[in-house]
C-alpha positions as CSV (number, residue, x, y, z in Angstrom):
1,X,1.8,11.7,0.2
2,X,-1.1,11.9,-2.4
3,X,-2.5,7.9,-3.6
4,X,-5.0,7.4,-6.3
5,X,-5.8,4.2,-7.7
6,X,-5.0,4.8,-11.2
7,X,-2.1,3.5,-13.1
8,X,0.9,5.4,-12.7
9,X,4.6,5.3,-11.5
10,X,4.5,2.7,-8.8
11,X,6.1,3.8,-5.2
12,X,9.8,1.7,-5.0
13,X,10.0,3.2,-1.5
14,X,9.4,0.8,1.3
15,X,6.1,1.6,3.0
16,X,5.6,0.6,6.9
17,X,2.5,0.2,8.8
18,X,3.8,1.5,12.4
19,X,1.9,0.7,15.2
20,X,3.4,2.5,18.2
21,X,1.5,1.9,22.1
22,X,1.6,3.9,25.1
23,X,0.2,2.1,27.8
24,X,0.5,5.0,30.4
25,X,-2.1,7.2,28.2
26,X,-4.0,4.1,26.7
27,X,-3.0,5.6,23.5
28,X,-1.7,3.8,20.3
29,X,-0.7,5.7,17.1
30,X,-0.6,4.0,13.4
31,X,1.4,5.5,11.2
32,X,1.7,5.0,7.2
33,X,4.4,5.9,4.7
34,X,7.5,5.7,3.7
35,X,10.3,4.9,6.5
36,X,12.0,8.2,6.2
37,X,9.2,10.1,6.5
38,X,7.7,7.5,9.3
39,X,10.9,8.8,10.6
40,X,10.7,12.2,10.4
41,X,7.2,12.3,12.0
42,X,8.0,10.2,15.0
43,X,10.6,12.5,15.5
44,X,8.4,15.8,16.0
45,X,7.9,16.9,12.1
46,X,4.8,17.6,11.0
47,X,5.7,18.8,7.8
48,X,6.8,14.5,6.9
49,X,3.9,13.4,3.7
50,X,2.9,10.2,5.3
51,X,-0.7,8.5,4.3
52,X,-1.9,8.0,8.0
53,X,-1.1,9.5,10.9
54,X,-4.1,8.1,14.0
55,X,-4.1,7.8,17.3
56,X,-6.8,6.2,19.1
57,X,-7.5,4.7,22.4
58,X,-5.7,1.1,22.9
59,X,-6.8,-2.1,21.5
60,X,-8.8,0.0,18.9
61,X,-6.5,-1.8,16.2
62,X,-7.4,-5.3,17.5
63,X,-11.1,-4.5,17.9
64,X,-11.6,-3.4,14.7
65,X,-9.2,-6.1,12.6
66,X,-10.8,-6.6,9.4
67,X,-12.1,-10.0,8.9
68,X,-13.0,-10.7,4.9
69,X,-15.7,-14.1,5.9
70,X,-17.2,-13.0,2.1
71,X,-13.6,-12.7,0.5
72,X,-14.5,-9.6,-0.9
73,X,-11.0,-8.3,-1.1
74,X,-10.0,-11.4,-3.2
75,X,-13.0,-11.5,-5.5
76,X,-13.4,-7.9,-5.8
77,X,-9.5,-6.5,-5.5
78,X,-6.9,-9.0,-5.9
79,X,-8.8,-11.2,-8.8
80,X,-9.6,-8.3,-11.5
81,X,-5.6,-7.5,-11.4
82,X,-4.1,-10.8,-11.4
83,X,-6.9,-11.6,-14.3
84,X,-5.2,-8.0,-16.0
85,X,-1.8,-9.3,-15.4
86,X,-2.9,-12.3,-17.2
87,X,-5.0,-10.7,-19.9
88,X,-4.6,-8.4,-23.4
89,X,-3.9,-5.2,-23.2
90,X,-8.2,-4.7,-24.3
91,X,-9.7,-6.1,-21.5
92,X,-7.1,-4.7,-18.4
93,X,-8.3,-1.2,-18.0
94,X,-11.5,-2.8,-17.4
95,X,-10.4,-5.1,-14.7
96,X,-8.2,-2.0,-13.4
97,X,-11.2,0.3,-12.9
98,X,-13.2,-2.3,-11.2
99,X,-10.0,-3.1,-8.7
100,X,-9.6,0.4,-8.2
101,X,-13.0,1.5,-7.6
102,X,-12.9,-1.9,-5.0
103,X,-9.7,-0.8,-3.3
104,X,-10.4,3.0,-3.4
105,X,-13.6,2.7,-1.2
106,X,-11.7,0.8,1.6
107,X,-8.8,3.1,1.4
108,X,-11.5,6.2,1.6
109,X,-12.7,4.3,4.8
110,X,-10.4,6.0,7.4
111,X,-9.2,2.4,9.2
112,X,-5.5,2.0,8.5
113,X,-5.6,-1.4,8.2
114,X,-7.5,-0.8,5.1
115,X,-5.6,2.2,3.5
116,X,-2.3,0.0,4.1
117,X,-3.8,-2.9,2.7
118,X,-5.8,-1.6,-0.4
119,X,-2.2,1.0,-1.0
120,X,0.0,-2.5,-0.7
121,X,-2.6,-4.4,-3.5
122,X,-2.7,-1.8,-5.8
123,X,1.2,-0.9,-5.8
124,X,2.1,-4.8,-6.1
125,X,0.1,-4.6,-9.3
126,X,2.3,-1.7,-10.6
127,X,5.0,-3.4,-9.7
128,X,4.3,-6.5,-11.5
129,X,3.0,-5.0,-14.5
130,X,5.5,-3.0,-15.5
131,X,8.9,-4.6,-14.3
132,X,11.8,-2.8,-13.2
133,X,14.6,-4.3,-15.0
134,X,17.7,-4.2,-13.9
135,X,21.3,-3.6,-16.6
136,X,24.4,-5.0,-14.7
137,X,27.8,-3.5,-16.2
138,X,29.7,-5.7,-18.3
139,X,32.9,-6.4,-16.9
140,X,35.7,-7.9,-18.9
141,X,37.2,-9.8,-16.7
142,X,37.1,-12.7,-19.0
143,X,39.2,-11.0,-22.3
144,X,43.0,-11.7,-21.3
């Protein structure tokens, strides 16, 4: 499962953050994609496209929790969108490069949390900017 930080097709797939533990071997395993795949790889399959697949000794997850004291991920990756949401279609690949640029160096970093986080930001954007919509049949149910 390829990501880039550029505007495209959003994903409409539901993506998971799995965060499996084995206490016997001190071992926990974090695993990012969609569920079917999440699936599949859980399962055995290595051939299942999923953004992160990690194991690492136990209580790495909780050691290395991202804490944002400077709010750099709001000023830096959630601002310049919601401002491009907000903004003529002049000025928003401006705020989209400097997002992405934001959100592509913490999703380059190799800590899940991050990829997950920076992937989520980004596809929200997508989402919002270009809205599914959503044609319900018309029914007659009305005309006698």
């Amino acid at each position: 499962m390829e990501n880039q930080f550029i505007r495209h097709e959003p994903c409409f797939e539901r993506i998971l953050f799995v965060l499996t533990l084995d206490r016997k071997k001190m071992k926990e395993r974090i695993l990012i994609g969609e569920e079917q795949q999440i699936r599949f790889r859980l399962n055995g399959s290595q051939n299942a496209e999923v953004l992160c697949d990690m194991t690492r000794p136990l209580g790495t997850f909780l050691i290395n929790f991202e804490r944002d004291t400077d709010r750099d991920w709001n000023l830096y990756g959630l601002s310049p969108l919601r401002q491009a949401l907000h903004s003529n279609r002049w000025k928003q690949p401006e705020l989209e490069q400097a997002a992405s640029e934001f959100l592509w160096g913490k999703y380059l970093s190799n800590d899940p949390l991050k990829m997950y986080v920076a992937f989520r930001i980004w596809n929200s954007y997508l989402l919002a900017e270009n809205p599914v919509t959503v044609t319900l049949p018309v029914t007659a149910s009305w005309i006698k």
